[in-house]
C-alpha positions in Angstrom: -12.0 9.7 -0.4 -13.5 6.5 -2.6 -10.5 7.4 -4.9 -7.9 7.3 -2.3 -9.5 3.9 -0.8 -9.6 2.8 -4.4 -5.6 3.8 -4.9 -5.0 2.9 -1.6 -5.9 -1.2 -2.3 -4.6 -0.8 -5.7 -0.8 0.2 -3.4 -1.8 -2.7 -1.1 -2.0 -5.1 -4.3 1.4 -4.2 -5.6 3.2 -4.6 -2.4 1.8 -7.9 -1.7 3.2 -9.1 -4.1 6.9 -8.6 -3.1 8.8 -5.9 -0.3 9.8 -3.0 -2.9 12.8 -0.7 -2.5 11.8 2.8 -0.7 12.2 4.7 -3.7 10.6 2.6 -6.1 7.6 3.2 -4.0 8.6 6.4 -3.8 8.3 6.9 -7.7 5.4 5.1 -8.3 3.1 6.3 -5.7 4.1 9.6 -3.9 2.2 12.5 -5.2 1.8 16.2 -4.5 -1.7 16.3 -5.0 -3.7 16.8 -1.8 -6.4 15.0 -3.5 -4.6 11.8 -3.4 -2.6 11.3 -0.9 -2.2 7.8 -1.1 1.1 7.1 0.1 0.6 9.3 3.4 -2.9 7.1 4.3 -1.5 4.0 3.9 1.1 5.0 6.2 -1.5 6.9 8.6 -4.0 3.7 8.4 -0.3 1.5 9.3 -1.2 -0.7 6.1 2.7 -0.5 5.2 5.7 -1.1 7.2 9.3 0.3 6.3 12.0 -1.9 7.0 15.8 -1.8 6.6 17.2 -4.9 4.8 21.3 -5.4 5.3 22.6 -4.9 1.9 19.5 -4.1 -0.2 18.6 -0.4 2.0 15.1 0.7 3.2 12.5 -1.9 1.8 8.5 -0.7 1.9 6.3 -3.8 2.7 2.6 -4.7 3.3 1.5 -5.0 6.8 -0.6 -7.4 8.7 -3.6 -4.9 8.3 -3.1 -4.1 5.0 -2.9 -7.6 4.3 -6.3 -8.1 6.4 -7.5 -4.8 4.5 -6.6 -6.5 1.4 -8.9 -9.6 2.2 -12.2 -7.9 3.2 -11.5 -6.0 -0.4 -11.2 -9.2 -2.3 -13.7 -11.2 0.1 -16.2 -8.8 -0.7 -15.7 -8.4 -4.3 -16.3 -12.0 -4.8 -19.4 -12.1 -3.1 -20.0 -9.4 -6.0 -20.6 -11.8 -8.3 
């Protein structure tokens, strides 16, 4: 599971970033692999939120806990140092 969490904060990262279009999420991080299912536990853990946006389609954003799951990532790896 320290893989998925790894992968998992690595999706959070890129989406903070900037909404992304569904299926650009889609293609970068949907896998078949039951090993890795990162895509389906940031959606089970409600770290991402799916929106529709008028004129753009279905947009994949970070969520206030994935933000806050984001923090306590960062927080801690500073105090790594």
């Amino acid at each position: 599971m320290e893989n998925v969490d790894s992968l998992l904060l690595d999706l959070l990262e890129w989406l903070a970033t900037k909404a992304r279009p569904y299926e650009e999420v889609m293609d970068a991080w949907r896998t078949s692999c039951p090993r890795l299912p990162v895509w389906e536990e940031a959606n089970d853990r409600g770290y991402v939120n799916q929106l529709y946006v008028m004129g753009t389609g279905r947009q994949v954003a970070i969520s206030a806990s994935g933000a806050l799951r984001l923090q306590k990532s960062r927080s801690r790896d500073l105090t790594n140092f």
